[in-house]
Steps between C-alpha positions, in 0.01 A plus 500: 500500500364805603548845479422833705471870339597740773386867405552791747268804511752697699255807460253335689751218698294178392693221376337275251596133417314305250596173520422233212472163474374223730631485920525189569779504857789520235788747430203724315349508879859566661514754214151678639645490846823647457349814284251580742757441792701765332296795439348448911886562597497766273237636750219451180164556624302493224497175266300380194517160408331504132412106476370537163741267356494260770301115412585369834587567888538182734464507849912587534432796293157632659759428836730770324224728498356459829866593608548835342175604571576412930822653439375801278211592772750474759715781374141679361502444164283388246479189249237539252438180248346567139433304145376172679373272255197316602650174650793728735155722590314148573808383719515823685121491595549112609774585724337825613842661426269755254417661848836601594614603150419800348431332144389756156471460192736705300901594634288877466298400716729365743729801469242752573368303807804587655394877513 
């Protein structure tokens, strides 16, 4: 089972969820959905998603991403992606999604990109 951090930087109104564990299309995916679901109706326009503690995404979660980031730009607002390890970085490069995601290094990094 997974489970998602959600941190607000209400100074700066980015949301950050770091989710941990391995997203494999189960309740830890549903999980992932419904957080990022509810900060968009919150009218959140700025989200990190720290993946540091993340081992795996399937193709249901990267399907979770693709879908807050349509529904983010929609409404003008920003995902950024940070702590890849090297196999999420090598499966973001394979399925090109690494050119529509902002991806960084650090959360720091992540949060000041927003600026």
């Amino acid at each position: 089972m997974a489970s998602i951090k959600e941190t607000e930087l209400t100074d700066k109104g980015i949301i950050i969820l770091t989710p941990k564990g391995n997203f494999v299309g189960g309740e830890e995916t549903d999980e992932l959905r419904e957080a990022i679901k509810k900060y968009s109706e919150l009218g959140n326009k700025k989200l990190v998603i720290d993946l540091g503690d993340v081992l795996y995404l399937n193709s249901t979660a990267l399907g979770v991403l693709i879908s807050a980031h349509a529904n983010y730009s929609k409404r003008e607002g920003k995902i950024k992606l940070c702590q890849l390890n090297k196999n999420l970085e090598n499966l973001f490069v394979i399925t090109k999604l690494a050119l529509i995601f902002d991806s960084f290094n650090t959360q720091e990094e992540a949060i000041n990109s927003f600026d």
